[in-house]
N, C-alpha and C positions, 0 to 999 in steps of 0.2 A: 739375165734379167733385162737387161738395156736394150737388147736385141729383139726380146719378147715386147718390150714395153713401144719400142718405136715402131715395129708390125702394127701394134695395135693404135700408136698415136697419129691418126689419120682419120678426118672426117667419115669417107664413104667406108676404107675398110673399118671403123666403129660401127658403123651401121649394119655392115654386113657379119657383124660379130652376135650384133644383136637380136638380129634375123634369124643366124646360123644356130642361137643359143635357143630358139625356139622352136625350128623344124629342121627337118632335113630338105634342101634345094638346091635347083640347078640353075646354070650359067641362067638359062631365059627364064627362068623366075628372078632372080635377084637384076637384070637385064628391065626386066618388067616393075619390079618394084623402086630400084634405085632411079628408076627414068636414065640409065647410062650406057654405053653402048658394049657391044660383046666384049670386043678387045679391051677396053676399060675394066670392066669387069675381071674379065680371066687375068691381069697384070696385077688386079689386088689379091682374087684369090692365090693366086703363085706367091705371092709373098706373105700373105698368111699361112700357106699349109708351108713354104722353108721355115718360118718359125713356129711350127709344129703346134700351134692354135687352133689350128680345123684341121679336118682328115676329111678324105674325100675318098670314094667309094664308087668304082664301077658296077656301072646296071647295064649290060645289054649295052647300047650305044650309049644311054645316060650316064653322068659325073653327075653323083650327087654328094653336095656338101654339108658339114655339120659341125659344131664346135665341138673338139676333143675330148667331151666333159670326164672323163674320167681320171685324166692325166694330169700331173703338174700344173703344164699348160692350160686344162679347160678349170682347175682352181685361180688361177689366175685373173683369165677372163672372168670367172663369175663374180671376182672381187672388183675388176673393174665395171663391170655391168650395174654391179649393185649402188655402184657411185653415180648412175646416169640416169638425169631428169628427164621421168617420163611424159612428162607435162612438154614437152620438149615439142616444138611444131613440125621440126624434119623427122624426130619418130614418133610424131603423135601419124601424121603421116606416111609412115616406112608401114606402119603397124594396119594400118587403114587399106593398104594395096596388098600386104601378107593375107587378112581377113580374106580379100579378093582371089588371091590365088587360091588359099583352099578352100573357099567359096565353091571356086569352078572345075575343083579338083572332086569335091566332096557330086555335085552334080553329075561330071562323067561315071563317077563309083555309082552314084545309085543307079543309073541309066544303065549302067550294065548288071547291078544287082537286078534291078526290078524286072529285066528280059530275062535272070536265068531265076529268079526266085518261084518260080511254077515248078523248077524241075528239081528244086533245093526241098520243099515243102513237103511234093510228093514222098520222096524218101524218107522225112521226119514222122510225116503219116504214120510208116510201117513200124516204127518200136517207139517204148516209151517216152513220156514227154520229155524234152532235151532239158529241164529243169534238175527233173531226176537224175537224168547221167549226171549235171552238172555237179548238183549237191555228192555224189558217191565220190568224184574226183577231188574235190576240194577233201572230203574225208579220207580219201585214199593216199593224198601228199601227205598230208599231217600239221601239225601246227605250227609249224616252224615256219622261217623268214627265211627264204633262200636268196642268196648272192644275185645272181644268175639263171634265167631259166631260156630253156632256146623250145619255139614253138616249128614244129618241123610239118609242114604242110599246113601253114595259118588260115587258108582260106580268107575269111573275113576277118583275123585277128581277133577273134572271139575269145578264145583260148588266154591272149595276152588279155584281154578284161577279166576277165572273169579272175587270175592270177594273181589280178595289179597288186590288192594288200598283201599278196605274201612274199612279193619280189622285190629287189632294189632295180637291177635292170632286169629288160628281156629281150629277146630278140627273136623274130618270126621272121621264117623265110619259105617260099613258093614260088615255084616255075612258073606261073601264070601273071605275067604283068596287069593282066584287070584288075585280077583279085588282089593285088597289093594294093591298088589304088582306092582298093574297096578299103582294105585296111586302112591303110594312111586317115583315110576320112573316117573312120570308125573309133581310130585312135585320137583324133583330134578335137571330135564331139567329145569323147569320155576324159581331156586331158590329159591323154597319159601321155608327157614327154620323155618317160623310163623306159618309154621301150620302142622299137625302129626293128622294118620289117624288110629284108631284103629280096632279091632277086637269088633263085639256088633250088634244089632237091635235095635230098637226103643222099643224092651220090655224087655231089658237086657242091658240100655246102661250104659256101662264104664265111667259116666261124673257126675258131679256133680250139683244137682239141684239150682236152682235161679241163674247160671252163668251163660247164654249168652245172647245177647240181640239182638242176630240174630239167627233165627233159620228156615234152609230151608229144606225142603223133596221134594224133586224134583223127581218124575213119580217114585213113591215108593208104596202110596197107595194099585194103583190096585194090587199088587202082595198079600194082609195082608185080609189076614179071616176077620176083625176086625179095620177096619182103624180109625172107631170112638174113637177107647179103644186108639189105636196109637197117634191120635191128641190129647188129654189128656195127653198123659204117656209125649209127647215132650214137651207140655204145660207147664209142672211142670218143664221144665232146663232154660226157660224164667228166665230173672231178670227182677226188677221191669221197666216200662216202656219198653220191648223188644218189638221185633214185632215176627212174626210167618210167613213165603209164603210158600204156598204149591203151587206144579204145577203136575197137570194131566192132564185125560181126559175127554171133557163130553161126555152123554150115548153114546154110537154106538151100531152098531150090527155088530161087525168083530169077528163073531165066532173064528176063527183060533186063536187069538191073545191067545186066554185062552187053546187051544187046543194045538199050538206052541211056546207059548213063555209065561207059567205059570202066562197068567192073570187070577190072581182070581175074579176079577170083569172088567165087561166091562164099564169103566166110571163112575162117581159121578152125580148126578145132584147140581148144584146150591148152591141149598136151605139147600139139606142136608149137605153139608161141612161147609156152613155157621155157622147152626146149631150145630154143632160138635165145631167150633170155639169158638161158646158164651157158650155152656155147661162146656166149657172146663177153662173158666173165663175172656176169650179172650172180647177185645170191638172192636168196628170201621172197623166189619168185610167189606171188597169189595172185590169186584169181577170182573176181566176181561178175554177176551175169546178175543180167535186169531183164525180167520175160515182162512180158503182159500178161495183166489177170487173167488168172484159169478160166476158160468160157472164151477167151478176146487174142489166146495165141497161136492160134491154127493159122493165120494169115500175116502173122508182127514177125519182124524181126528180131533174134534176142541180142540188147547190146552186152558185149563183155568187155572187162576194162582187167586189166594184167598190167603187176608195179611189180617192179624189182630192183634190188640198191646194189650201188658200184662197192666193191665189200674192200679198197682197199684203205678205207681211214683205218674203220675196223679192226686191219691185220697191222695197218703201223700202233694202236691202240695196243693190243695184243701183246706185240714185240716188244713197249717201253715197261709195260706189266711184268714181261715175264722176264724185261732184261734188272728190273727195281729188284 
């Protein structure tokens, strides 16, 4: 605790704790916000992350930093944080140049949203209004609170919104460095500091197996050589009793989609995602499909969404039953 406590009793690293307690950033953001220079900087991070206060997390060349919140340590910090006047002029100011960073962060996100959002739209065009999917998904989790949920291909961290009440954390992650930064700014408009979105795929993910007990892949599939090998690889971050919803597309024939907007596959059927479900250790696979009104489906896509739960609370459930 004394060792925790003198990491932390220090002007700039207090600041950077305060910073760190509200986003995730790197050396030249906190560089930019403390007015201090690199080497300054990385000699306070290094002695906040030995005393296990912050964790820090490789992106591609990026170090990004964050307070531990989840640990001992990030209880600690938020006892000390809660002790500090905000009215304070060096963090009424810390707080004033943060605004500014995701200001400029939130800017390059839409700049790249707003050049690909022509080709985002087109495809929402073809099936029902994304309202509808949403509300089927929300009914499809259930009503419970879950722990944990991991967003596997976030794109725009839509997914982590739309979730926010029923999770305590979450975590999105996507091979596409723009789109995270789409996210980051998506998540900082709507406040959700419960959830951070990393750099990864579905065959490289940055997260830890048997932690979440949500786990959603929303129109990710068709992009993946391989979607089989994917629903397994996600399978394995399940914890015991989680559940699993994928949502895509069934077959079509929209040539262009694969020609224009790198589907590698035109649709799933059914049978096989189910399939993929149960191989993967998954039970209680179901299935539902959103068409477009009769007269309006000849040219729409049908979205179908498939949940399946990790069945081993269940069998330890089972076991203490049948051992009573």
């Amino acid at each position: 605790m004394v060792e925790h406590l003198k990491s932390a009793a220090e002007p700039s690293r207090l600041r950077m704790l305060c910073l760190l307690a509200q986003a995730e950033l790197t050396v030249s953001d906190l560089t930019t916000i403390l007015g201090q220079s690199q080497p300054r900087v990385s000699r306070h991070l290094k002695l906040l992350l030995e005393a296990r206060l912050i964790r820090r997390r490789q992106e591609g060349s990026w170090a990004l930093f964050r307070v531990a919140r989840t640990t001992p340590q990030g209880a600690l910090v938020a006892g000390i944080l809660e002790q500090l006047d905000r009215d304070d002029p060096v963090v009424v100011r810390d707080q004033e140049r943060l605004c500014d960073v995701k200001r400029k962060r939130h800017e390059a996100a839409s700049a790249y949203f707003s050049a690909n959002a022509e080709s985002w739209d087109s495809i929402r065009s073809l099936h029902v209004p994304e309202r509808q999917v949403e509300n089927a998904l929300l009914r499809i989790a259930g009503e419970r609170t879950f722990s944990a949920m991991l967003d596997i291909g976030t794109g725009t961290g839509r997914m982590l919104e739309l979730f926010a009440p029923r999770y305590r954390t979450a975590v999105g992650i996507d091979p596409n460095r723009n789109m995270l930064n789409v996210a980051r700014a998506n998540l900082d408009d709507a406040g959700l500091d419960r959830a951070e979105v990393r750099l990864g795929d579905v065959f490289n993910m940055p997260v830890s197996r048997n932690a979440f007990d949500l786990v959603v892949i929303h129109q990710v599939l068709h992009f993946l050589d391989d979607p089989a090998a994917a629903v397994a690889q996600a399978a394995r971050c399940l914890a015991p009793g989680g559940r699993m919803i994928i949502v895509d597309f069934a077959p079509h024939e929209m040539e262009f989609l694969r020609q224009e907007h790198r589907h590698h596959r035109l649709g799933f059927a059914s049978e096989s995602v189910a399939a993929w479900l149960t191989e993967a250790g998954l039970d209680n696979a179901a299935v539902e499909k959103l068409c477009a009104p009769e007269g309006e489906s000849d040219d729409k896509l049908t979205v179908v969404i498939w949940a399946a739960d990790d069945p081993r609370y269940e069998m330890a459930e089972t076991r203490k039953t049948e051992a009573a």
